[in-house]
C-alpha positions as CSV (number, residue, x, y, z in Angstrom):
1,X,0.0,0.0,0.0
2,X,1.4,3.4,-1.1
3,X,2.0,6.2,1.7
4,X,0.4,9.4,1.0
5,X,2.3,12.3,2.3
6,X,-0.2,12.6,5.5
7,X,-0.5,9.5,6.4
8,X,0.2,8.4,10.0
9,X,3.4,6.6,9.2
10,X,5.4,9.5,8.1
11,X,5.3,10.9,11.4
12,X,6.5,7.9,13.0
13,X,9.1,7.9,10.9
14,X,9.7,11.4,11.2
15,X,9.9,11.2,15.2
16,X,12.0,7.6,14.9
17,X,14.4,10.2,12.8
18,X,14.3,13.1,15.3
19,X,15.3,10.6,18.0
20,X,18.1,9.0,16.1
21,X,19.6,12.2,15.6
22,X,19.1,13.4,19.0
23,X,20.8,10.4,20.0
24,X,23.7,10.5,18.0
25,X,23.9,14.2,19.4
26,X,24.0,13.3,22.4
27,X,27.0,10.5,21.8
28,X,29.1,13.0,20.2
29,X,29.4,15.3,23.4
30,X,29.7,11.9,25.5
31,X,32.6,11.3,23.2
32,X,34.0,14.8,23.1
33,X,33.8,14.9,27.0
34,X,35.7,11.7,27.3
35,X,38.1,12.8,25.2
36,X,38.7,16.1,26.9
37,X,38.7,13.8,30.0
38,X,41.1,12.1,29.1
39,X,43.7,14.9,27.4
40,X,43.3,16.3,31.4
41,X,44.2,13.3,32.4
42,X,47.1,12.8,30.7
43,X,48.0,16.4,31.4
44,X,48.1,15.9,34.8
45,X,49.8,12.5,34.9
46,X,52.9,14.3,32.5
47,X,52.9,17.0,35.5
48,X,52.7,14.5,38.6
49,X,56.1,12.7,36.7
50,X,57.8,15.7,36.4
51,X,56.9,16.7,40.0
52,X,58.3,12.7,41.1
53,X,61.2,13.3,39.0
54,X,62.5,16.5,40.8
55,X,61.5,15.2,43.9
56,X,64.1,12.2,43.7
57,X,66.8,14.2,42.0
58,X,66.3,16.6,45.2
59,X,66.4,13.7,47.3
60,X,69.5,12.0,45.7
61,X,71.3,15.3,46.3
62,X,70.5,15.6,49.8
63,X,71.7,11.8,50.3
64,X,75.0,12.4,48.6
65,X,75.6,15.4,50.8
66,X,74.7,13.9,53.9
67,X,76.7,11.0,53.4
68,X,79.7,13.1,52.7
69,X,79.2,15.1,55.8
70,X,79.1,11.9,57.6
71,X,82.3,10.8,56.4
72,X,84.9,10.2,58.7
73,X,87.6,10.9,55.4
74,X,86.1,14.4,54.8
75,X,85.7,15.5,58.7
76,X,89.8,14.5,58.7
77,X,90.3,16.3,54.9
78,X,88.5,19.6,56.5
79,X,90.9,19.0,59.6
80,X,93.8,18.7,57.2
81,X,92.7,21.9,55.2
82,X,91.8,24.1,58.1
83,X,95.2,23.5,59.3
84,X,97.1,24.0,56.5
85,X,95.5,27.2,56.2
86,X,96.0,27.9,59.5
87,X,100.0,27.3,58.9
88,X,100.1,28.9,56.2
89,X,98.7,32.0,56.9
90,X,100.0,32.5,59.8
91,X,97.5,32.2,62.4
92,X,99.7,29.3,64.3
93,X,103.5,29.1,64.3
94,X,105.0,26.2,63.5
């Protein structure tokens, strides 16, 4: 049977139509939010690493110094230099 332009089943089709494409809408924000989700994401995971990173090159620096000033070798090569300069610029008389 023919449709005639009026007939009941062009609006159904009409409304299926308008739903489809408010539903496909609907997924393309879903998706665009995602992805803008996830670009934050990775943002702030690139910033945490960098943040870790500087965080253990600080630490690693503050280990090497305070095992150097635990030394017993550099507390007797500060000894040995503060008393050479002492010598040696006259403070103590040999």
């Amino acid at each position: 049977m023919p449709r005639t332009p009026d007939s009941p089943a062009d609006g159904i089709d009409t409304g299926i139509a308008l739903l489809l494409g408010e539903i496909r809408g609907q997924m393309r924000e879903l998706i665009n939010s995602t992805n803008n989700a996830g670009m934050k994401i990775d943002a702030l995971a690139a910033r945490v690493s960098a943040l870790e990173a500087e965080h253990n090159r600080r630490q690693g620096a503050n280990n090497v110094v305070q095992a150097l000033l635990k030394s017993p070798a550099f507390g007797w090569l500060v000894g040995v230099a503060v008393s050479a300069w002492a010598i040696l610029s006259g403070k103590v008389h040999a």
